[in-house]
Residue, then its C-alpha position, 0 to 999 in steps of 0.5 A: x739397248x736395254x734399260x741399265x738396271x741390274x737384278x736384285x742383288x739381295x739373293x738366293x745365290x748370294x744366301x747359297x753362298x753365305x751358307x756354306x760352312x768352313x771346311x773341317x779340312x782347313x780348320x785342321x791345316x796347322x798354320x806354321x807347317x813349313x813349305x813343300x820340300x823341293x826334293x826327291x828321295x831314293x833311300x837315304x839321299x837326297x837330291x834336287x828336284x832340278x834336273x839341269x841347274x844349280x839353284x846355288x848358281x841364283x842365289x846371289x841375283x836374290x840376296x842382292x834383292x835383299x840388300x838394297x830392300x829396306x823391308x818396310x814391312x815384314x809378312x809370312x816369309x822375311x827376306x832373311x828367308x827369301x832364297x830358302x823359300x825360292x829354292x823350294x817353290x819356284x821354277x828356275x830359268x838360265x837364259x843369255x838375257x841377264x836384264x830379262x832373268x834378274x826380272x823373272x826372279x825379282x817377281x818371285x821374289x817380290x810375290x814372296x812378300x804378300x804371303x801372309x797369315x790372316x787368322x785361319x786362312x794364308x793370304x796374298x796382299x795386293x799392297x806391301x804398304x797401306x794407304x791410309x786414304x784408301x778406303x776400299x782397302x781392308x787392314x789386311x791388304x787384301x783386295x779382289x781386283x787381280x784374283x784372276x791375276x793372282x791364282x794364275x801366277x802362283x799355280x807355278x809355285x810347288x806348294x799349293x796348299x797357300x792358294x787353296x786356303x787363299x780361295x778359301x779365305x775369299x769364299x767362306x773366310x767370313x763367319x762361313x760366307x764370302x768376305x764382304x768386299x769379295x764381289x767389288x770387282x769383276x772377275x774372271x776367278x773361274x777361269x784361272x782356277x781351271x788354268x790351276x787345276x790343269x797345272x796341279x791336276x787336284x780333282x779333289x779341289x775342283x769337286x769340294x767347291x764346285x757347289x759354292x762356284x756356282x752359287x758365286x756365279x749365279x749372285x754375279x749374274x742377278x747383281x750384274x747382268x741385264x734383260x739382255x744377257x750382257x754384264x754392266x760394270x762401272x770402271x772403277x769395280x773393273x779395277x780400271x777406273x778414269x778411263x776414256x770410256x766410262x766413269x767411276x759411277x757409269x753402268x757401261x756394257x764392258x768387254x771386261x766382265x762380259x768376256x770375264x763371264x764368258x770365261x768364267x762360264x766355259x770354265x764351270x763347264x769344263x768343271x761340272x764334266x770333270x766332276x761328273x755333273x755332264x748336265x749342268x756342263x752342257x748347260x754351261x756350254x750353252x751358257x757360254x756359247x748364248x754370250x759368245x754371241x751376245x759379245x760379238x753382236x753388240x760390243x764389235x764396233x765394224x766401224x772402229x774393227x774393235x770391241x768397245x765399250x757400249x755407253x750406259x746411255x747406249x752407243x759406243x764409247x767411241x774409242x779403242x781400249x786395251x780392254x777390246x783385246x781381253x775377248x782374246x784371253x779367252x778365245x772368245x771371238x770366233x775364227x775366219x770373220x775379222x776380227x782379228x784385224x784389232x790387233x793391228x793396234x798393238x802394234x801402231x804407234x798412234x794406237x797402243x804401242x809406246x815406248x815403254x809398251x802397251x798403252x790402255x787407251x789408243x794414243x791417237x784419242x783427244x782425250x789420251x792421258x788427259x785425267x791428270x796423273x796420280x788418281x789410277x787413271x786408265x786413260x792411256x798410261x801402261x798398267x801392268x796389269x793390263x799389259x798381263x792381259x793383253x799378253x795371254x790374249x797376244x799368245x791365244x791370238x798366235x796359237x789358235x788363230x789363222x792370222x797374219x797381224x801378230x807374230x812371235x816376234x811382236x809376242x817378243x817384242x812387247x814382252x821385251x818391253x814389259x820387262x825393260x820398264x820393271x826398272x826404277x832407279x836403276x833396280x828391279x821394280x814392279x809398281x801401278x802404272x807409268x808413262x808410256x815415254x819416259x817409264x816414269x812410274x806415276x804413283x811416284x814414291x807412294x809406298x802402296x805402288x811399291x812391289x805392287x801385286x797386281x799383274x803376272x810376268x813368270x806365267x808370261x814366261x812360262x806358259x807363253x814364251x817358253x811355252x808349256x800349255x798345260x792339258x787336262x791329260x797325261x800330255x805334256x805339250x810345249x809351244x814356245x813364242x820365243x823366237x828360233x833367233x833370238x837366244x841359242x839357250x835357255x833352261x826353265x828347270x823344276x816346273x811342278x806339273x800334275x805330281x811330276x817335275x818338268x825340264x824344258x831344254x833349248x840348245x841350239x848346238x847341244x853343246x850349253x847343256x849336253x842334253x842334246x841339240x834342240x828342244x828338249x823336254x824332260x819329266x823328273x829328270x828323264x828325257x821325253x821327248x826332243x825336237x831339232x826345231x824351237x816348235x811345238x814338242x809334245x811328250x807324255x808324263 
């Protein structure tokens, strides 16, 4: 391997970025306007953006959240306006799994609570309560480790002007340049912002910053990557830190950031073409395509059928991680060579299945689960953070590749499993990570685990089981992983997608809903499309 030594992180990228000054246009935002109105207007009526359900039928799954939370700290939108806020911003699903919709909209809700206000700009926390012996957190709670996470979970919510000023909080909300614990941990920001874009379908937004992404992605290429080409990261900086691999100051080859930049770098193509910059979008691609290749040719491990992480030292790790499926996430490894095999793991419990759902190390390691516990240790116990991962990267797998090791029904499954475990005592929780057999949450009553914001679950449902996969045109096209057999029902109603409402419909005898029997598909109340089958159905807005 090549020697372990980053480019010089004192840069030009890194002076670009500092430069670009605040936006007139977010100075101008009045800082108490009140959200986007989920409503249509015809004259002087008024009705719901809600082709299908009642909101009102929900409300009480919401004000129960309310009565057993004690509210320890109160940000943009109190509990006391928890439902209003919900009513106007999320898309809400009815299905015959009760366990599995009070979860869905416990992670609205739970979201809710990190929106807050930090001077000129709105923010999403990562912690409800501060730890006051974690260092690495600033006093207004924000942390750069699950952005990517972040942006793809809101990009469902109707008013997007919050995210936009969160992006902007991050790249020029200090004194004109980035925050400075912006670039702490790896990222794969770039990716989810065109996942966004294909859902709000805002060119203006892409446009006004493209400049100030490249120069982001260029200070991540001269601190982090090698002669080589590939991308070093310590643990800890991928927010993964104590793992079997690596080490909290080990300067390891990593298919977290190298997928990450990959990712990242097929994104800002894709940008660059969408704001005319065709240029720049092949150079990009290029880009893209040279890591695609160094990824496969030094992270898969043909004796372990796995990506690995490669030793700073050089070598493999010599052990299976729930980070060799993040190449899938982005469609990295190429189709028809093999490497598909990896994902018999997922479903091995000496790998990575358990109990309460997917390990982040394989269980069959002597050195699973052997860093103690209460330290953040990715050794092997489930993070939901990673399980979000593993998910997107389980649906790219099914979807795009001719494959015969993971089904729907594994998709399933494991997402199942995922919301069964959001549980502690009895109620709703979602915290940092827990035992893979008892579902034991490990940070135990530390207030920092408490609604922690550090995974995705309604962009799970919505994007993967139900299916809607948003396209860079007027097409709307639905893919469902839920199985034909498993519910004869569903509604996922009011889903803000590029300035229309969409309506998704399964009824398997068209009499639950009275839509017709099948897949349905409705764009602002109007039907667009149906299908007898739970398959793919395409439609137009």
């Amino acid at each position: 391997m090549d020697p372990r030594n980053p480019k010089n992180p004192e840069s030009s990228a890194g002076e670009a970025i500092r430069r670009f000054p605040l936006k007139s246009l977010l100075l101008a935002l009045p800082l108490a306007a009140a959200f986007v109105a989920p409503t249509l207007f015809s004259g002087d009526k008024q009705k719901s953006r809600l082709a299908v359900l009642d909101e009102g039928d929900y409300r009480g799954i919401v004000e129960s959240f309310n009565e057993w939370d004690d509210e320890a700290v109160v940000n943009l939108v109190p509990n006391a306006a928890s439902w209003d806020w919900m009513a106007d911003q999320v898309p809400f699903l009815d299905c015959p799994d009760e366990d599995l919709r009070e979860i869905y909209y416990f992670r609205w809700w739970a979201l809710r609570k990190h929106l807050k206000q930090v001077g000129d700009y709105y923010v999403y926390t990562e912690f409800i309560e501060l730890d006051t012996k974690a260092w690495f957190i600033p006093p207004e709670r924000t942390i750069a480790s699950a952005l990517g996470h972040h942006f793809m979970e809101t990009r469902w919510l109707v008013d997007q002007s919050k995210d936009d000023s969160y992006l902007d909080y991050w790249m020029v909300g200090k004194d004109g340049g980035p925050q400075g614990h912006f670039h702490r941990y790896s990222s794969w920001l770039y990716d989810a912002l065109w996942q966004r874009y294909l859902v709000t379908g805002d060119k203006a937004f892409i446009a006004d910053r493209f400049d100030r992404f490249e120069a982001d992605y260029k200070l991540w290429q001269e601190e982090k990557q090698l002669e080589s080409g590939l991308y070093w990261q310590a643990d800890v900086w991928d927010a993964m830190e104590e793992s079997i691999s690596g080490g909290r100051h080990e300067k390891n080859v990593r298919p977290t950031i190298n997928s990450y930049m990959f990712g990242n770098a097929v994104a800002l193509s894709n940008m660059a073409a969408l704001v005319g910059k065709h240029e720049k979008a092949d150079a990009y691609h290029a880009e893209a395509e040279a890591q695609r290749k160094r990824v496969l040719d030094t992270l898969w491990s043909e004796e372990l059928t796995f990506f690995e992480s490669v030793k700073e030292t050089g070598g493999f790790a010599n052990v299976r991680e729930a980070i060799g499926f993040i190449p899938w996430y982005f469609n990295l490894p190429t189709k028809g060579n093999g490497y598909e095999e990896a994902w018999k793991q997922v479903l091995d419990p000496e790998g990575f299945s358990a109990p309460y759902g997917l390990t982040t190390a394989e269980q069959r390691h002597p050195e699973f689960r052997s860093h103690g516990t209460g330290y953040c240790e990715w050794d092997g116990a489930i993070w939901p953070y990673a399980t979000s991962q593993t998910l997107v990267a389980m649906g790219n797998v099914i979807r795009n590749y001719e494959q015969e090791v993971v089904s729907k029904e594994d998709f399933y499954d494991a997402f199942l499993s995922y919301t069964r475990a959001q549980r502690k005592n009895g109620l709703p929780y979602i915290g940092e990570y827990q035992d893979e057999q008892t579902g034991e949450w490990l940070k135990g009553d530390n207030p920092r685990s408490k609604f922690y914001h550090h995974s995705t679950y309604a962009d799970l449902l919505i994007a993967n089981l139900i299916g809607i996969r948003p396209q860079d045109s007027n097409r709307v096209v639905i893919d469902p992983l839920l199985p034909e057999s498993v519910w004869d029902w569903f509604c996922l109603d009011g889903v803000p997608y590029r300035g229309h409402m969409l309506t998704v419909i399964w009824d398997k005898t068209g009499q639950h809903y009275g839509k017709g029997a099948g897949l349905t598909l409705m764009v602002d109340g109007a039907v667009v499309s149906q299908s007898r089958e739970l398959g793919r159905l395409e439609g137009t807005l």
